[in-house]
C-alpha positions in Angstrom: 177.4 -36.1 162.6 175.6 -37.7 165.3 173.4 -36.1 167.8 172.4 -37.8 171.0 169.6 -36.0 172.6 169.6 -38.4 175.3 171.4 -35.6 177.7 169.7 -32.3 178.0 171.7 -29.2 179.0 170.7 -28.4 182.7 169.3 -25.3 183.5 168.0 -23.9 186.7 169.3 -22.7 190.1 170.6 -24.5 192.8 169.5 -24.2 196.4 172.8 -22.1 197.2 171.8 -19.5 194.5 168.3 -18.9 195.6 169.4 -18.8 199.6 171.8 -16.4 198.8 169.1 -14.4 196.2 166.6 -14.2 199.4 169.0 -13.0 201.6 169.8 -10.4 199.3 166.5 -9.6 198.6 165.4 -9.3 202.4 168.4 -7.4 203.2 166.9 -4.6 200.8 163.1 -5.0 201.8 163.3 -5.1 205.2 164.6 -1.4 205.7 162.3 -0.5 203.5 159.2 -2.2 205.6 160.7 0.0 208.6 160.7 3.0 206.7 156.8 2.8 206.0 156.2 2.2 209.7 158.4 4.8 210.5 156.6 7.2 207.9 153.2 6.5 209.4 154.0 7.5 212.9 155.4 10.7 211.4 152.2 11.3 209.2 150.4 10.8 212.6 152.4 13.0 214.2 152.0 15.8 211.9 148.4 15.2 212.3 148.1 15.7 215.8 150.3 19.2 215.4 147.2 20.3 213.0 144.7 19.3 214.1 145.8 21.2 217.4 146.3 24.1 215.6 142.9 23.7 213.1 140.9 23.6 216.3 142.3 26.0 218.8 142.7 28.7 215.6 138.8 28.3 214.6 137.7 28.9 218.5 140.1 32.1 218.3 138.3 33.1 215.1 134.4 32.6 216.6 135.9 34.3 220.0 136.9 37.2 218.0 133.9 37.5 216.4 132.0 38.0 219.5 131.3 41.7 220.7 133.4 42.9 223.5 130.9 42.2 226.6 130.7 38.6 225.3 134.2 37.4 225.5 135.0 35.5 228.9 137.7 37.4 231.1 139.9 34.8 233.5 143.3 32.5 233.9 141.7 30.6 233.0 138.8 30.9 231.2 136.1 27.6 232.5 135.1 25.8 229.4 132.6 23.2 228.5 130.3 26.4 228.4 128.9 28.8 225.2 130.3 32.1 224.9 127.9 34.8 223.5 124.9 36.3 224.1 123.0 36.2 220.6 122.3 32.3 219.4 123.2 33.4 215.8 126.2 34.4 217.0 128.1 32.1 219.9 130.8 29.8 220.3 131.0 26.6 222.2 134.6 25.8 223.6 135.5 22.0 225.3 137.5 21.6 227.9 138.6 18.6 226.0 138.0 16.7 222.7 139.2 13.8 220.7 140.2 13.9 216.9 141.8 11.2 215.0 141.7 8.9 218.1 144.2 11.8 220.2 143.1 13.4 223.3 143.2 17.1 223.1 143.3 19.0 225.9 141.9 23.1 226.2 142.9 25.7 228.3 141.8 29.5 227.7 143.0 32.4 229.0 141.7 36.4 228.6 142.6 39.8 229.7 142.1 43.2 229.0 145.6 44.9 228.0 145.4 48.6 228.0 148.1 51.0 226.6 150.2 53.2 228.4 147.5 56.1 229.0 150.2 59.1 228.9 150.4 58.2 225.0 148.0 60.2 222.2 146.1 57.4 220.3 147.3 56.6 217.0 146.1 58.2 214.2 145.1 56.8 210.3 144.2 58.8 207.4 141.6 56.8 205.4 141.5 57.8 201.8 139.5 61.5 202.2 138.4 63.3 199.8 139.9 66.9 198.6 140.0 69.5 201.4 138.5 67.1 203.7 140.3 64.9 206.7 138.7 61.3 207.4 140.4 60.0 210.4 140.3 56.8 212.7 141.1 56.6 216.2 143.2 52.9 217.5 141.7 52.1 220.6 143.7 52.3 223.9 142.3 48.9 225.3 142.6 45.4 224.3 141.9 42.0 224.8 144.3 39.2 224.8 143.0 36.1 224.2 145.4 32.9 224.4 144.3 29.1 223.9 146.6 26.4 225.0 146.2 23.2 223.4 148.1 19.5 225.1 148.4 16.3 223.8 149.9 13.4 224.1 152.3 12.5 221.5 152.3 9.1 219.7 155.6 9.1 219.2 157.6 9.9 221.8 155.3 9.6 224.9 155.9 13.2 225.7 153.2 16.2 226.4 153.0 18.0 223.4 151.9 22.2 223.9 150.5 24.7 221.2 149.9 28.0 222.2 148.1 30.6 220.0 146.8 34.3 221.2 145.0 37.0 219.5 144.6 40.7 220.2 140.9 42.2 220.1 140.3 46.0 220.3 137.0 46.3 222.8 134.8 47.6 220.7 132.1 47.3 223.1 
């Protein structure tokens, strides 16, 4: 038997099968590219919402730690100012401030709100001891303190609101 191994057997692809490979390939990749985009605004988005909430929640927190006389009564509150009367213990509350390159906006507002007088105040029993009563009075006036936080959103262009409010008892 003879052999002739002056003809090789061909192998490779032709330009048709690695056009049609490409567009098959870019046809899968590309929705995928828009998916990362799209994922990224969202992850921005989500962002903004917590920080929002981060930021207005720890001002809520250091107001409420603040005695009674300290907290700021209005609607609304003016900001860019330091609440409290003891340095150890004051809070300092922007009218504005920017975090992870968006622009958040403050707005605070306080009030007293006081109980309906013609009812007794409540009453708790706090563990006391045999043939003793240890009581605790709830107090008949409150504050209300509500932050609104705006922003701009990066997604949709529209004005984005958080509110958050608190009740303190005045203590005093």
């Amino acid at each position: 038997m003879v052999r002739c191994d002056c003809v090789r057997p061909r192998s490779g692809l032709t330009l048709v099968e690695v056009v049609i490979a490409i567009t098959i390939f870019a046809f899968a990749v590309v929705p995928l590219v828009g998916l990362f985009g799209r994922g990224t605004t969202y992850t921005q988005v989500n962002a903004d919402h917590l920080a929002a909430m981060h930021s207005s929640s720890s001002y809520l927190r250091a107001l409420m730690g603040l005695p009674g006389r300290d907290i700021p009564l209005g609607s609304p509150v003016e900001l860019n100012k330091t609440f409290g009367s003891d340095p150890a213990n004051s809070v300092h509350i922007p009218a504005s401030a920017v975090i992870n390159g968006t622009q958040f906006s403050y707005r605070l507002r306080t009030r007293y709100v006081t109980r309906d007088a013609d009812e007794t105040d409540f009453w708790f029993v706090t563990m006391p001891a045999p043939d003793t009563t240890a009581s605790l009075t709830a107090y008949k006036r409150y504050f209300r303190l509500e932050l609104e936080v705006t922003w701009t959103s990066k997604m949709s262009g529209n004005t984005e609101r958080l509110n958050l409010f608190v009740y303190k008892a005045d203590l005093g």
